[in-house]
C-alpha positions, 0 to 999 in steps of 0.5 A, spaced: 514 483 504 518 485 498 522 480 493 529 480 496 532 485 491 527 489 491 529 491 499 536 491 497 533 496 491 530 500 496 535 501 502 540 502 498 535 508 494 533 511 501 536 516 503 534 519 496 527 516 495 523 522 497 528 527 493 525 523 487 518 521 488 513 525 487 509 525 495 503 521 494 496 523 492 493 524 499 486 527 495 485 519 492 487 517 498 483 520 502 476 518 497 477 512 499 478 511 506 472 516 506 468 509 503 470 506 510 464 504 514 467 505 520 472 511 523 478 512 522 482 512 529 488 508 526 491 506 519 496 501 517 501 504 510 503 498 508 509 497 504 510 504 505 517 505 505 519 512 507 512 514 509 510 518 503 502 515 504 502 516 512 505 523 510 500 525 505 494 524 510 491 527 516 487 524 522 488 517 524 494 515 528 498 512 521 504 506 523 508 505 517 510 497 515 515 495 511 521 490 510 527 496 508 529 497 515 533 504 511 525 507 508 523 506 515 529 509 518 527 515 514 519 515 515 522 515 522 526 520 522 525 524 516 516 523 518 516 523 526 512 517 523 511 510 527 514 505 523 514 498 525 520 492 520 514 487 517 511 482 512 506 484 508 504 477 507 504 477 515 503 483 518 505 484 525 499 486 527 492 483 531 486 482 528 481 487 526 486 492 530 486 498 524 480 502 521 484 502 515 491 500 510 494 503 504 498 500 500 501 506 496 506 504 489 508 498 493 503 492 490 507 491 484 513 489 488 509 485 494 510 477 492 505 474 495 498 478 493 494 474 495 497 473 502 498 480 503 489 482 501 488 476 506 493 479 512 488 486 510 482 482 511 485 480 517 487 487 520 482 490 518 476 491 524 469 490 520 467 496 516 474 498 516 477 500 508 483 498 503 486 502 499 490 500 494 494 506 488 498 502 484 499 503 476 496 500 470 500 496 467 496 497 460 496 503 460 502 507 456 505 509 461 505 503 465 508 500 459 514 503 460 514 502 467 513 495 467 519 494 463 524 498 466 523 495 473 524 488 469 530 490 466 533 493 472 531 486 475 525 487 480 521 482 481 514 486 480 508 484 478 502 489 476 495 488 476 490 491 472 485 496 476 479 491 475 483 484 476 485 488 483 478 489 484 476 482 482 481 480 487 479 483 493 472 481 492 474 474 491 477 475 499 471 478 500 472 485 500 466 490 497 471 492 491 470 498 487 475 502 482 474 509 485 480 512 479 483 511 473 489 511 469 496 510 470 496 511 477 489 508 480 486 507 486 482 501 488 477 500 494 475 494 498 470 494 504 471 490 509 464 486 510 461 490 517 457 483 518 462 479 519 
């Protein structure tokens, strides 16, 4: 799921992560899962580490998918969350079996973008919604975060909120930018007729 120094980063940092990380903004998460034109009985957090995402919503049964076996001992653990080992890029999950997938923060580490959207579409039963929280990397802010995860070696790669947009559109997703600013949020709808 992530480049393999970034897992090595995050199982090393798991049993402090939740110590030093804001928890996840469940207001924005929850605008756009309500863009689902589906109900929400079950929900994937994918790269969802620690299960920061799953905890910051209520509702749909959440399973956290994630390649850092000591984050997802601490979603487990710490969460009472179900947490499943897993690629982004080959979820282990059957089509069209979840109503819903976050990825929160986690986007920028994932090295196959595109595979990762695909996988989404692929979960995803029609009408089900992604939600994408990621930082902007023109913004200041995001500036500096794209620098000190370079210069500590990850291998991140971030995207703008409308290149992210253009890019679950072009897998046939109806996308739409729901926020803005160094943390944003980006919607994609999985068409209900297919």
């Amino acid at each position: 799921m992530f480049g393999t120094g970034d897992v090595r980063f995050f199982d090393r940092l798991a049993p402090l992560y939740d110590l030093v990380m804001p928890p996840a903004d469940g207001t924005a998460l929850a605008a756009g899962i309500d863009r689902a034109e589906r109900p929400i009985c079950r929900l994937l957090d994918v790269g969802g580490g620690s299960g920061r995402a799953a905890a910051a919503l209520t509702g749909p049964e959440r399973t956290v998918v994630d390649a850092s076996v000591g984050m997802l001992r601490r979603a487990r653990t710490a969460r009472g969350l179900s947490a499943v080992a897993g690629d982004a890029g080959a979820l282990p999950v059957g089509d069209a079996a979840v109503d819903a997938v976050v990825i929160v923060d986690a986007f920028h580490h994932l090295p196959d973008q595109t595979a990762t959207i695909r996988e989404a579409a692929r979960v995803l039963a029609p009408g089900g919604v992604l939600v994408v929280r990621e930082f902007d990397p023109t913004h200041p802010l995001g500036r500096v975060l794209v620098a000190g995860e370079h210069a500590v070696g990850m291998g991140s790669r971030f995207l703008s909120p409308d290149d992210l947009a253009t890019d679950l559109t072009a897998a046939g997703f109806e996308s739409s930018v729901v926020d803005r600013g160094f943390g944003y949020t980006v919607v994609g709808v999985r068409n209900a007729a297919e």
